[in-house]
Each structure stands twice: as C-alpha cells, then as structure tokens.
N, C-alpha and C positions, 0 to 999 in steps of 0.2 A: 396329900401331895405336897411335897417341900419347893419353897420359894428358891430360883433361880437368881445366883449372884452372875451379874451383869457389869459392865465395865466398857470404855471404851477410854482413849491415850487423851491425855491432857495438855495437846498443842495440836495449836494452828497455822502457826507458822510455814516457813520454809523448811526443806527437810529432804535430804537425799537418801538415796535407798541402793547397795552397792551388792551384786550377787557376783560371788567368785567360784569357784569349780576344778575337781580337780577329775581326768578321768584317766584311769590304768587302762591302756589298749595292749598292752605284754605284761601279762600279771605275773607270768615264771621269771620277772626281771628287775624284783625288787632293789635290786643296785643302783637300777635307774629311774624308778617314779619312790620311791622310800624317800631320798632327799629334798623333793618337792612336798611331802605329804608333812613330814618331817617339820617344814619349812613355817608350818603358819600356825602353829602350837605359841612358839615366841614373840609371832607380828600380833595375835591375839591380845598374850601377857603384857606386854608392850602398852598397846594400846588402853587399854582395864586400868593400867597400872597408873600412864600420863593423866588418864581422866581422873582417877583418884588425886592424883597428886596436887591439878589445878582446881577440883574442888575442893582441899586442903587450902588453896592459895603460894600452893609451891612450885608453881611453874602456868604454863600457859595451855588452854584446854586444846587437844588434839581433834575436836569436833565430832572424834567418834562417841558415838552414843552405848549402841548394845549389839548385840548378833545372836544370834542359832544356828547351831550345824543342823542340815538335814543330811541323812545317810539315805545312799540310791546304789543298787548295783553297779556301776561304770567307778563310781568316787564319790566322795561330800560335795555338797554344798552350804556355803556360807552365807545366810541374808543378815548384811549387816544396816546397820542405820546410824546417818551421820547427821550433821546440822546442813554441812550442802557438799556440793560438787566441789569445788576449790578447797574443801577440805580434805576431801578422799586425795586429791591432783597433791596436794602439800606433802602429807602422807608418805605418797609411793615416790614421790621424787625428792625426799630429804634422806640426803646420805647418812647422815648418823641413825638414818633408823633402821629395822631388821630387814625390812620390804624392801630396800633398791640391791642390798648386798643377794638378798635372796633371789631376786629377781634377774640380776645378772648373773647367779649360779644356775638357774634354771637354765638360761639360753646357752651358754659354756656346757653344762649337762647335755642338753636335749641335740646339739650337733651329735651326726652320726649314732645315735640312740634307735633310730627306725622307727622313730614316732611311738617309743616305751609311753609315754605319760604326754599328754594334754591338759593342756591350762584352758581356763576359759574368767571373764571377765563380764559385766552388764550394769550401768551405773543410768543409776535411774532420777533425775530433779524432779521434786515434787511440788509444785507450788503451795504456797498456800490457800490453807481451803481446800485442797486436794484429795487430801488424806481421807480416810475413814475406815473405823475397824471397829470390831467387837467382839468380846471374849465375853463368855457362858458360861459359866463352871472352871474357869480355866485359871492357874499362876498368872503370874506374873509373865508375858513373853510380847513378843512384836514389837510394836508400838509401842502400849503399855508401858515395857519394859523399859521401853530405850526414855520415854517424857512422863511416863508416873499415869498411872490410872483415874479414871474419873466414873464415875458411876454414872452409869444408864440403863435408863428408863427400859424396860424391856418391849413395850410395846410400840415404841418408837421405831419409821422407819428412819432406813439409815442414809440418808438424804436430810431428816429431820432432826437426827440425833449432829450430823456434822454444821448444820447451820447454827446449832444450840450454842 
C-alpha cells in the first residue's frame, strides 16, 4: 500500500473567496451570451499578469491570488481567491481595468436580449482562522494554490490540522 501525499494551504490570515457565473438561458443565441463568456478570458490574464508584475516589484499587487473554472451545464464557474473583500470592490470598480468596461458591455448587451445570458456573482470574507482545506493525492489547486502548500499530517482532524 503506497503512502498518501497530503497538504493543506499555508495561511491564516484574512482571505476572501469570490465565485462568479455565467449562465446561457438561449443557447441558439450565441451573439448575445458569446460576448460575456468571451469577456473574462482577459479580466483573468489581466489579473495573473498584475500579480506577476508586483511580485516582480513592478507595480502594486491586485490582491488576487488564484482561481479555477469549474464547468456545469447552464455556464462556468469561477472560484477565485483574493487577500480580501476591498480587493475584489478595487478590482471591479477601476476603470483602466478589463472588469468595469466589460461590465458595462454586459448591461448595454443584455437590454432587450430576453434574458439570452445571466451573470451571477457571490463574494465571500473569510476571517482568520476560518479557513481549512485538504488535498490527498491532488496538484496544486484551491487554497494551496492561491498561499503555497504545507504538509499535513494525514491523521489529523481538520479542526486540528487548522489550529496547527
């Protein structure tokens, strides 16, 4: 029987957690949910990109951390993770970024549309301490991903492992 590699994320701090959504309700109407899907390929790049740049020391961190698409029948979903709330709020409300120009193409789109495409949004604070997770066999993903891994005890529960 081969040993299990175990892990859980390496912070405790503060930490927000941002799930966004996209869902096609007129799938024969690609003209008009295409441009919102379209839409967050570049607020992604974007974001990847500033993080690199300010741990480089070439500008100022955008507080996002990492994400995952999950794919579901209706549309994707994105769980991303940031450092906090007032990070995500900077984000969507800074005009030179992809997110407000995209954001006010959506609402411009979606008049007279019949309800082609639905957005959806859910922005989660997490305190410290709050947090806990653990991956089994798994990459790099979630938590992990977004504040670096830390190894855990496998028999630990996970009450014990987040007090650690």
């Amino acid at each position: 029987m081969s040993e299990h590699q175990s892990h859980t994320h390496g912070h405790d701090g503060d930490l927000a957690v941002f799930l966004i959504g996209l869902r096609v309700n007129r799938p024969w109407r690609p003209d008009l949910w295409m441009p919102t899907f379209a839409a967050m390929g570049p607020m992604i790049t974007e974001l990847y990109t500033a993080k690199a740049a300010a741990e480089r020391g070439e500008g100022p961190h955008p507080g996002f951390l990492s994400h995952r698409t999950l794919v579901a029948l209706g549309g994707p979903t994105l769980v991303q993770y940031w450092r906090s709330v007032e990070d995500i709020y900077a984000y969507a409300h800074a005009p030179e970024r992809h997110h407000r120009p995209a954001w006010l193409d959506f609402y411009r789109r979606s008049k007279g549309s019949g309800g082609a495409v639905g957005i959806w949004h859910e922005t989660y604070a997490v305190p410290a301490g709050s947090a806990e997770s653990l991956y089994v066999d798994m990459p790099l993903i979630g938590l992990a991903a977004a504040f670096g891994p830390v190894e855990a005890s496998g028999r630990q529960h996970a009450r014990i492992r987040r007090a650690a």
